[in-house]
Every structure is written in structure tokens, then in C-alpha cells.
RONU-465382 format. One line per field, with one value per residue (C-alpha): residue in three letters; x, y, z. Coordinates in steps of 0.5 Angstrom, whole numbers. Layout:
N
bami <- [ALA  ...]
X <- [X  ...]
Y <- [Y  ...]
Z <- [Z  ...]
END
This chain:
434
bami <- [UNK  UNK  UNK  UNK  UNK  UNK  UNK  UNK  UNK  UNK  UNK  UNK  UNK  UNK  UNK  UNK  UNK  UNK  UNK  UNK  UNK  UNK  UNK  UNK  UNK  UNK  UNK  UNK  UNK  UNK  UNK  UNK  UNK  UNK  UNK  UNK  UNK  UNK  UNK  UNK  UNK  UNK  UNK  UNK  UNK  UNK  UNK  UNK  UNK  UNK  UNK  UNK  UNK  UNK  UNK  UNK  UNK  UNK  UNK  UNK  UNK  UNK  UNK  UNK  UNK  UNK  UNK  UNK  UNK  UNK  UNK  UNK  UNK  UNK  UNK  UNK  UNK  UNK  UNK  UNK  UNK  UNK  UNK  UNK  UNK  UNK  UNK  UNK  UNK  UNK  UNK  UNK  UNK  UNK  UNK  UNK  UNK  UNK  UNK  UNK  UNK  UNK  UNK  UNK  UNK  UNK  UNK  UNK  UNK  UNK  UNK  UNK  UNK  UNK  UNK  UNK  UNK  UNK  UNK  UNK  UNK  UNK  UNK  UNK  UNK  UNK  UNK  UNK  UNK  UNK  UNK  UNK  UNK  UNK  UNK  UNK  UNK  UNK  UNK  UNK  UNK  UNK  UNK  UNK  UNK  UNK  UNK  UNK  UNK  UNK  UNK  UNK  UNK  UNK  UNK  UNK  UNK  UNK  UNK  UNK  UNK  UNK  UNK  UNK  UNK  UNK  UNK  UNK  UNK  UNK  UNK  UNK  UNK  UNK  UNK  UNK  UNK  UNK  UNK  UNK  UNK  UNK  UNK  UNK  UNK  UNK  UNK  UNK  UNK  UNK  UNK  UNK  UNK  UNK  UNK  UNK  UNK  UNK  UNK  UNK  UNK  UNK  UNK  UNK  UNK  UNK  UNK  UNK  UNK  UNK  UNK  UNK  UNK  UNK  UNK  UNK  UNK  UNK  UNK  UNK  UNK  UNK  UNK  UNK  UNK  UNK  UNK  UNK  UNK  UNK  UNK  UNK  UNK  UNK  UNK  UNK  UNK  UNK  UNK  UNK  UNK  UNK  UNK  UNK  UNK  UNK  UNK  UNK  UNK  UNK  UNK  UNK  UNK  UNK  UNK  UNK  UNK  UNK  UNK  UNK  UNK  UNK  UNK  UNK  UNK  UNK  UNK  UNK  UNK  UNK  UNK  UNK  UNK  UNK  UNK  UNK  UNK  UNK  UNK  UNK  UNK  UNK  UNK  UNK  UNK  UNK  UNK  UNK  UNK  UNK  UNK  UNK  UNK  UNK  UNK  UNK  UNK  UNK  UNK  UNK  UNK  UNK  UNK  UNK  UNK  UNK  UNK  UNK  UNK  UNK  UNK  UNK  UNK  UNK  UNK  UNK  UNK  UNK  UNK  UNK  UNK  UNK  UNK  UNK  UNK  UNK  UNK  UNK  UNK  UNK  UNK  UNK  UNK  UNK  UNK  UNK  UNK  UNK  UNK  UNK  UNK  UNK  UNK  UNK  UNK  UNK  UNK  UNK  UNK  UNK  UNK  UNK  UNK  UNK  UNK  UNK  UNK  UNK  UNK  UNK  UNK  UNK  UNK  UNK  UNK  UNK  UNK  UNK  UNK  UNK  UNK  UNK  UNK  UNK  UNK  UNK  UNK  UNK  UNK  UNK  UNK  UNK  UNK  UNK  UNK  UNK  UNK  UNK  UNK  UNK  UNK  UNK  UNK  UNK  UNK  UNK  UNK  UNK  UNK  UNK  UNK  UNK  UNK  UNK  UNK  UNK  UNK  UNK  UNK  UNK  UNK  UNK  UNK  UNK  UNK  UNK  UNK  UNK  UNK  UNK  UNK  UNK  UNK  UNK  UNK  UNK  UNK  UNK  UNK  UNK  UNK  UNK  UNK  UNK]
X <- [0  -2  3  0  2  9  11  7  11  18  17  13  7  1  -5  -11  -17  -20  -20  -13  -12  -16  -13  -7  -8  -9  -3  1  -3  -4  2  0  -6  -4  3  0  -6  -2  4  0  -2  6  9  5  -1  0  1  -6  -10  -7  -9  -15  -16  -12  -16  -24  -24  -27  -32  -29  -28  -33  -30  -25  -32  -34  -26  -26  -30  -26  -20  -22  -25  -18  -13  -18  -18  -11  -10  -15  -10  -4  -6  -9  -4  3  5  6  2  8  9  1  1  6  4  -3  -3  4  10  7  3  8  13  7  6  12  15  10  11  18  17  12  14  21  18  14  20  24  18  19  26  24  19  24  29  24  23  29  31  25  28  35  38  42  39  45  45  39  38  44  42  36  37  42  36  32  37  39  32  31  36  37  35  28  21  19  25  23  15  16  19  14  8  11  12  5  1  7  1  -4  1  -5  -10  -7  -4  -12  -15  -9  -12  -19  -24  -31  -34  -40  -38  -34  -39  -43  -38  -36  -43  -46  -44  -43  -40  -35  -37  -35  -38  -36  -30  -24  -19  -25  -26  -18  -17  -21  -20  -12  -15  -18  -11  -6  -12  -11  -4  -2  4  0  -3  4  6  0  0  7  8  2  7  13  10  7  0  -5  -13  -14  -11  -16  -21  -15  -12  -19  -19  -12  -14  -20  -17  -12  -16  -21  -14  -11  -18  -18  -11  -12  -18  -14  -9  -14  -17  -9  -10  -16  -13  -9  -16  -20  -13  -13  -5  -3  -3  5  5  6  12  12  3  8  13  6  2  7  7  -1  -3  4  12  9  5  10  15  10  7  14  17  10  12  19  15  11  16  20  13  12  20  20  14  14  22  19  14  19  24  19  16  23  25  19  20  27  26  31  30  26  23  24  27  33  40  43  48  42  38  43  39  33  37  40  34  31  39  39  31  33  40  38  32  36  41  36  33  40  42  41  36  32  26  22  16  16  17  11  7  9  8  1  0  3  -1  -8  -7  -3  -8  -15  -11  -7  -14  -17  -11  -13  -20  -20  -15  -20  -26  -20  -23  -17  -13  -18  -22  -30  -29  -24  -26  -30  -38  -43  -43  -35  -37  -41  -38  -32  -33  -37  -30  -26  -31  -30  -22  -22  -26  -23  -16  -18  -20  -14  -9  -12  -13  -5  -3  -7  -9  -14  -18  -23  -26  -23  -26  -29]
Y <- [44  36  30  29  34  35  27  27  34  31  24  27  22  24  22  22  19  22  15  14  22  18  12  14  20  15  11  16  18  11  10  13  10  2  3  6  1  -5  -3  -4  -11  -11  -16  -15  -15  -21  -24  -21  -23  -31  -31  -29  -34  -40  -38  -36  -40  -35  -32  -25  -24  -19  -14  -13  -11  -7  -3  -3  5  7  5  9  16  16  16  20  27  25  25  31  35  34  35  41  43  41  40  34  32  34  41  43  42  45  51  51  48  51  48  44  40  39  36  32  29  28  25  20  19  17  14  9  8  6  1  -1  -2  -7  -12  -11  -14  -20  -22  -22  -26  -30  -33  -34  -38  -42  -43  -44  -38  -34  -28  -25  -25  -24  -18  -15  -16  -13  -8  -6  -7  -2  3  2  3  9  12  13  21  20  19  15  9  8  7  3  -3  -1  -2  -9  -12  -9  -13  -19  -20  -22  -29  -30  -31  -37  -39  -39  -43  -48  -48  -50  -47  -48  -44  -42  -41  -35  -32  -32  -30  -24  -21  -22  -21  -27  -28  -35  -41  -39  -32  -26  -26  -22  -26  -24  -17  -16  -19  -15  -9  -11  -12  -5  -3  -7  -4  4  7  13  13  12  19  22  18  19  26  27  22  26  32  29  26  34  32  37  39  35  30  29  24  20  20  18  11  10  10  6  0  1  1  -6  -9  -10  -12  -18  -20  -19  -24  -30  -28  -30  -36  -38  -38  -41  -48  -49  -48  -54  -57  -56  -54  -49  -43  -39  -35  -34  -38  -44  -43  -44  -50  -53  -53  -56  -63  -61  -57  -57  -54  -48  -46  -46  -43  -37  -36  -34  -31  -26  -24  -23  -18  -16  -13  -9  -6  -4  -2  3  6  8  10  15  17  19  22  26  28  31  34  38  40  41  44  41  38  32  29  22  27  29  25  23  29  34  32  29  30  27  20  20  19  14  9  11  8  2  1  2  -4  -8  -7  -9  -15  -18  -17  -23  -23  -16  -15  -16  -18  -12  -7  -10  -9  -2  -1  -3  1  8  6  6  12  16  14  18  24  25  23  29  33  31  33  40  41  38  44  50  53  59  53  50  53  51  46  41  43  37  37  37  29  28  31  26  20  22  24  18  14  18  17  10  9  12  7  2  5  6  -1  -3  1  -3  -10  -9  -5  -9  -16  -19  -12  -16  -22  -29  -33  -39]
Z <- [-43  -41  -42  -47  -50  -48  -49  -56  -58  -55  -59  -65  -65  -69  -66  -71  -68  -62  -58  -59  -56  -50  -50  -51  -44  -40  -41  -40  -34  -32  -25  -19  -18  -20  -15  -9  -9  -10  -6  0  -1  2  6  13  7  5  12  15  8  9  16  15  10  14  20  18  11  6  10  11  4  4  8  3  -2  3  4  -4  -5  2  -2  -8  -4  1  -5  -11  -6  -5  -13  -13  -9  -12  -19  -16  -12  -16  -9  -4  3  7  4  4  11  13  9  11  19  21  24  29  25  20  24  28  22  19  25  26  18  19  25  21  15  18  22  16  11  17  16  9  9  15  10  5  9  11  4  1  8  6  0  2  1  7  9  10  1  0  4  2  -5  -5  -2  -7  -13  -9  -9  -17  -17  -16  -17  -25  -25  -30  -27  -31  -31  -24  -26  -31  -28  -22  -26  -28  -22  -19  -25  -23  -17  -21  -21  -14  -19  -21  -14  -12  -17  -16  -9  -12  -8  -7  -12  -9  -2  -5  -9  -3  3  -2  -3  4  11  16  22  22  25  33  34  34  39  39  35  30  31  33  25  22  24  21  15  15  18  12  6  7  10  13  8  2  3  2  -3  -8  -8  -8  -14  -18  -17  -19  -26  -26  -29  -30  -29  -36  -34  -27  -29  -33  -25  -23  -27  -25  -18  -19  -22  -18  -12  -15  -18  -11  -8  -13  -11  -4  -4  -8  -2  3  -2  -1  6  6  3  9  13  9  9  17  16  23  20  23  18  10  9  13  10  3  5  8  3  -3  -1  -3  -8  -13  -11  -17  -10  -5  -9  -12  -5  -3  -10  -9  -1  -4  -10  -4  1  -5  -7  0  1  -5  -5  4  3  -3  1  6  2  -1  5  8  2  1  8  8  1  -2  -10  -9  -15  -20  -26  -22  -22  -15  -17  -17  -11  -6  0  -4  -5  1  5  0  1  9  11  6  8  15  15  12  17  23  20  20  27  32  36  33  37  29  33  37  31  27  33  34  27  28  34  31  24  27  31  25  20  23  23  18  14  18  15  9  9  12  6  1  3  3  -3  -3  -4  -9  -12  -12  -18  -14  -7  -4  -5  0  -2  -2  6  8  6  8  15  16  13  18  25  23  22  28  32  30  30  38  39  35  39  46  43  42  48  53  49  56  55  51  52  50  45  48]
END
């Protein structure tokens, strides 16, 4: 039986026309795909995507053109097997690959997915600092609103509020026409390749590669795939879950663009780019106090879609493995373990961001290090289980196409993962720009 089926039946609506059967399907469906795309234009996004504009201008808005059909083919093989499994990511490799797999991939989740919510909270902290707020209140604070999130015990309480926050980033749309940007430069760097003024350096190739590394994350695998599960859709509910992830995956490279059409006011402004903070505070005097504070207010609605769905992924990647009860449907009482992972990695981020003198910055480069090198394998992993037809079947299986276009993906990342790796672990293997 479909959600469709199964709400309609529960709620008694009666469905008359065909298009109202369609559009309704899809609302039900619609979620997983909108909140994995958007909630990776999270804190460290924002920061990378503003960079990129504040030092380049708009002349690498084209690369986010080029990372929108990888979004979508990454994440729709990820939707194809949760609906066809019913299972998680972490479940289906321990299954299929055996435990040594298994605890390889989980642990380097884990390990990354906690590095990563800790620049969630530095983010926060930075931002409300800004604004004249302690971060010894606010990080508590928000810490506490993402437990409350999450733990109410219906999926559904918990994807509603989501969804509203993941659209409250259109707000960027608005902050990058307040930045007035020159219309036909925008329309030109979004469509051809360009090399900015200076050459191909390796601050440029460092920087670009970042932006390929902040648009997919190894975390996204786990938490699409598990969510799909969660939200129990069905075969019927396939092609639904497919738009989903395709407006999705459009949605967060359009936001992600008026991002970098934010930095790249302070650029033509020649505002000395630290990060996106002090790029609000700076650009206030100049375009208007709704930019400043919007910039800041939307890093803050960045880290909480990041810090919420990297904690779920992690919390149902061990409960799967561990095989307790894990799923959105379950009060705190039912699934202990499930919640208890969620608090911890939130409580325990947040915990490190407020001690003095934290090592912040070697967590977001170690984070950056362990991501690149994760993300190819797990992408691997994911590819193998997608041409598993005793797992599949021919219909959902990977075609011939799917194959090529997947593997030419995956060659990709891990070139550029490799060339990541060695630009932060030994800065001057690469020649200096000039």
C-alpha cells in the first residue's frame, strides 16, 4: 500500500480527479529529497560558496551548474535503494559487504559527521556573537531546540518544520538582488567556463575542489536512504521521490549561487574576505542592516539543517547496525538508543564549541581531510549495491548508462578527493600563485 493510500485511508480524503491523486502523492512524498539537498548548504557551505564569490567574483558560478546533474544521480541511486530496500545505507553494507566494511564505513561516518556538527555550533556561535549574543546562550540554546526537534515520536513532526526551514533559504535570493549584481556577467559565468583573472593557481584549484567537497557529503548517502526508509515509501512512490531529489538538488544550487552572488559583493566592494560573519558586519554599512542580519540569520538556519540531519544520519546508521529500533515513528521511550545517539553528538559539539581555546580550526580542516577521502569509497559502495540485481531486481538495478555516468562520477571525486587530501596535508606541494 502507498502513502497515498495509507494517509488517505487514515484521514478519510476522497481524491476525485487524477491530477489531484498526482498532486497530492507528491506532497506526500515530497521531503527527503528537498531536506538532504538543502541541509548541505550548511554552515561550512555557506562559508565556502561566500569565499568563492569574495575572492573570484561570479566567475565560478559555473562549476555549481556543472555539480547540479552529480547532485542528482548520487542522491536519486541513494532514493532507488532505500525504496527498493526498506533498509538504511549502513544495514545494506553490513549485509552485503560484511563486517569489516561495515565498521570501516560506519566509523569514518561517525567520526565525520561529528567533526562536522561541531563547525555547525561554531558557526552558530560566531553569529549571534555578531549580533551581541554570548555564545555561552545561544549555543546551549539551540542545542536544546534541536533535541526538541527531533524528539517528538511522528516522522512526520519532525519533516514539516524541516521543510520550512530548508525553503526559509530562498531569503538568499532576496539578499543577492539587495547585492545588485551585474546581471549580464552572471548569466555569462553561469553558463561558460572561465578561468578568473590570475590563472590557474592553486588557491583556485584548492577552492574548487571545496566546492565540489561542501555540494555532495558522505553523510547524505546514509541520511536519504535511511529517511526514505523511515517515511516507509513504496515502488509507486519511485518517480515522486525522483522529483523530490531533483528539485531539491536545483533548489540548493540556486541558493547556493546567490551565496556566492553575496560574496561577490564584498569582491566588487574589495571588503578583505575572513569569513561570513565578519562578510555580513562589513557589507552592512553598505547595502542596508536587512543584509547584514540576513546573511548571519541564514548561517544560523544553515548550521541547524546541517546539525539535524548529519546527528540523524549518524543515529540511524548506529541503530540500524546495532539494531535497535530507529526510526522518527518511535517516542523516546520506544527507541532509546536511537534518541540517545541524536542528544549525544549534538550535546557533545556543542560542548566543544564553548570550551576556550578549541582547536576549531584543525576540526574543520580535519573534517575536510577525513570527507574527501571518505566520500569515493562510500560512493563506490553505493554503486556496487545498485548493480546487486539478487538485491534488486532488473527493474531498479543500475542500467548500462546509470554505469557510465556513475563511474566517470566516481573517477572524478576521487581525483579530486586525492588532490584535496594533499593540498591540506602539505599546503606548498602545489605551486603558489603568483
Amino acid at each position: 500500500m502507498t502513502i497515498l493510500k495509507e494517509q488517505t485511508k487514515t484521514k478519510g480524503h476522497v481524491v476525485r480527479h487524477r491530477w489531484q491523486k498526482e498532486l497530492l502523492t507528491f506532497l506526500l512524498v515530497f521531503g527527503p529529497g528537498l531536506i538532504v539537498m538543502e541541509a548541505d548548504n550548511d554552515a561550512g557551505a555557506v562559508s565556502t560558496y561566500t569565499q568563492a564569490g569574495a575572492q573570484y567574483g561570479t566567475h565560478l558560478l559555473w562549476v555549481l551548474l556543472l555539480l547540479l546533474p552529480i547532485t542528482y544521480f548520487v542522491q536519486e541511486m541513494v532514493a532507488r535503494l532505500g525504496i527498493a530496500t526498506g533498509q538504511g545505507h549502513a544495514a545494506m553494507i553490513y549485509r552485503r559487504f560484511g563486517k569489516w566494511w561495515g565498521f570501516f564505513s560506519l566509523m569514518d561516518l561517525l567520526i565525520v559527521n561529528f567533526l562536522t556538527i561541531v563547525t555547525e555550533f561554531a558557526a552558530i556561535a560566531l553569529a549571534w556573537e555578531k549580533m551581541g549574543v554570548s555564545p555561552y546562550i545561544a549555543v546551549p540554546v539551540f542545542a536544546i531546540g534541536l533535541i526538541v526537534l527531533v524528539v517528538t515520536g511522528h516522522y512526520l513532526r519532525w519533516e514539516r518544520p524541516t521543510i520550512v526551514l530548508c525553503l526559509l533559504d530562498s531569503i538568499w535570493l532576496i539578499v543577492a538582488m539587495l547585492c545588485h549584481p551585474v546581471s549580464k556577467q552572471v548569466v555569462h559565468d553561469s553558463i561558460v567556463p572561465n578561468i578568473p583573472p590570475g590563472g590557474l593557481t592553486s588557491n583556485l584549484v584548492f577552492l574548487v575542489i571545496a566546492l565540489v567537497g561542501t555540494t555532495i557529503a558522505p553523510w547524505q548517502l546514509f541520511f536519504q536512504q535511511s529517511c526514505v526508509a523511515d517515511k516507509r515509501l513504496r515502488f509507486s512512490d519511485l518517480k515522486w521521490e525522483r522529483l523530490d531529489t531533483f528539485l531539491g538538488a536545483c533548489f540548493t544550487i540556486i541558493v547556493a549561487g546567490c551565496m556566492m552572488l553575496a560574496g561577490d559583493a564584498a569582491y566588487r566592494h574589495h571588503i578583505n574576505y575572513t569569513d561570513p560573519a565578519q562578510m555580513a558586519v562589513a557589507l552592512g554599512p553598505i547595502i542596508g542592516p536587512f543584509v547584514k542580519y540576513a546573511i548571519l540569520l541564514l548561517m544560523c538556519n544553515a548550521a541547524v539543517l546541517g546539525a539535524t540531519a548529519v546527528s540523524l544520519s549518524s543515529a540511524w546508521a548506529f541503530g540500524e547496525v546495532k539494531g535497535w529500533k530507529h526510526t522518527l515513528n518511535a517516542t523516546f521511550k520506544e527507541a532509546p538508543g536511537f534518541y540517545s545517539i541524536y542528544a549525544i553528538c549534538v550535546l557533545l559539539a556543542a560542548g566543544i564549541v564553548l570550551i576556550p581555546g578549541a582547536p576549531l580550526q584543525l576540526i574543520i580542516i580535519s573534517v575536510q581531510v577525513l570527507a574527501g577521502i571518505m566520500l569515493p569509497a562510500a560512493i563506490v559502495f553505493l554503486q556496487l549495491l545498485l548493480n546487486d540485481r539478487e538485491l534488486l531486481g532488473e527493474e531498479f538495478t543500475n542500467k548500462p548508462w546509470n554505469n557510465w555516468i556513475n563511474w566517470i562520477i566516481i573517477i572524478l571525486l576521487f581525483a579530486l578527493s586525492f588532490i584535496l587530501a594533499a593540498q591540506v596535508i602539505a599546503p606548498n606541494l602545489f605551486p603558489a600563485s603568483s
